[in-house]
matplotlib code that plots the C-alpha trace (Angstrom):
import matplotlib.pyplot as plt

x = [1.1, 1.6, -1.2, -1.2, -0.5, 2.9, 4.2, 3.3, 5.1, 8.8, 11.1, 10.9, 12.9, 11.4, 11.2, 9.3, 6.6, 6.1, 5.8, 3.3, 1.3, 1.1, -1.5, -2.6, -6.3, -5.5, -3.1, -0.2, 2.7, 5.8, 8.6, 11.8, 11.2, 8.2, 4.4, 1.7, -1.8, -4.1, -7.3, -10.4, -11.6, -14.1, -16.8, -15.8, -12.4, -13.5, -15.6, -12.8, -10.3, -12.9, -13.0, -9.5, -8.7, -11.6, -10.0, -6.5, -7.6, -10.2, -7.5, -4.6, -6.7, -7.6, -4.1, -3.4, -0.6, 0.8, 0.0, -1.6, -3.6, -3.2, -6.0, -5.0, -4.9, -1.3, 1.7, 4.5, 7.9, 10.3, 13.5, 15.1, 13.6, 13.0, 9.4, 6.3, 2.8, -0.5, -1.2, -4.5, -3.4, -0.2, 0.2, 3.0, 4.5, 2.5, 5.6, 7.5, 4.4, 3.8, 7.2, 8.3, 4.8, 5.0]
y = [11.9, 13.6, 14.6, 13.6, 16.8, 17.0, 13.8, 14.2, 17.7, 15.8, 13.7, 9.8, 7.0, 3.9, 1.9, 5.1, 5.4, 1.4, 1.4, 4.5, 2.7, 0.0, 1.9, 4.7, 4.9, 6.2, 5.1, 7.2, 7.1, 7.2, 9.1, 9.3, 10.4, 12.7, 11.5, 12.1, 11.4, 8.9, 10.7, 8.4, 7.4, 9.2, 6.8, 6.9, 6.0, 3.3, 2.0, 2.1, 0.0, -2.2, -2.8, -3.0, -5.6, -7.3, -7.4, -8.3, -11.4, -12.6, -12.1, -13.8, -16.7, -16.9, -16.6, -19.4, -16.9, -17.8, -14.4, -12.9, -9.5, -7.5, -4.6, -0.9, -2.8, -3.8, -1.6, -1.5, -1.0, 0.5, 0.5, 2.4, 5.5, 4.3, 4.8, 2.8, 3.3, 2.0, 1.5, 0.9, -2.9, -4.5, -8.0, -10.6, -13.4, -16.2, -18.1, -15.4, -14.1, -17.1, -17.1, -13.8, -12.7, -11.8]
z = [23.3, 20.1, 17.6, 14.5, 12.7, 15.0, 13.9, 10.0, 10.1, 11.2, 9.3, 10.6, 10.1, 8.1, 11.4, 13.6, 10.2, 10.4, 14.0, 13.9, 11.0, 12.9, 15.6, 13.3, 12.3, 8.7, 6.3, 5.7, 2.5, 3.5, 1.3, 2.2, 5.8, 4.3, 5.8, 4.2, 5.5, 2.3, 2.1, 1.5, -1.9, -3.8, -5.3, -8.7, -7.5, -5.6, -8.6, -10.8, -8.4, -7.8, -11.6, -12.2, -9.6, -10.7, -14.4, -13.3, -11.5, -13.9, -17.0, -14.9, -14.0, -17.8, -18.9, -15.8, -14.9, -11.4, -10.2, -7.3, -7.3, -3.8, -3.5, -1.7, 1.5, 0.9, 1.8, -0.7, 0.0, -3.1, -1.3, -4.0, -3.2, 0.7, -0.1, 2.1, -0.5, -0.6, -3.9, -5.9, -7.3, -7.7, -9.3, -7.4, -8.5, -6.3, -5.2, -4.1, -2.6, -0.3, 0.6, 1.2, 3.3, 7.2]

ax = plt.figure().add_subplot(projection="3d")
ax.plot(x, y, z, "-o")
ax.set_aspect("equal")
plt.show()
């Protein structure tokens, strides 16, 4: 078996990074073929995610948007730059969401 430091150092296709996500311990961005290893949050970080979902969902559900807030928990796929991320908060349309969803 390969370490870790071996297979972040080649060039992968989308399906070998989201098969090796899939099993890995840590989360890992995927750019173009390019991985790259997604350190832990500093508390401060943390704090401010924390806040900013918080915000999103509380003004969405104010505004009665039909929205959804995912936290950094969700991978995102921008298939125009065949690109895998793990970003800090997105905001969905909640139909689409339901229905698009594995």
């Amino acid at each position: 078996m390969q370490s870790m430091t071996a297979i972040l150092d080649q060039v992968m296709s989308a399906e070998e990074y989201l098969d090796m996500e899939e099993v890995a311990l840590a989360k890992h961005k995927f750019y173009n073929g390019r991985i790259i290893e997604i350190p832990g949050g500093s508390t401060t970080h943390n704090e401010i995610s924390a806040r900013l979902i918080a915000t999103l969902v509380h003004e969405l559900d104010e505004a009665e948007k039909d929205y959804i807030v995912y936290s950094s928990d969700m991978k995102i796929q921008i298939s125009e730059y065949n690109h895998f991320v793990y970003p800090d908060a997105v905001v969905r349309i909640y139909v689409l969401a339901r229905t698009t969803m594995r």
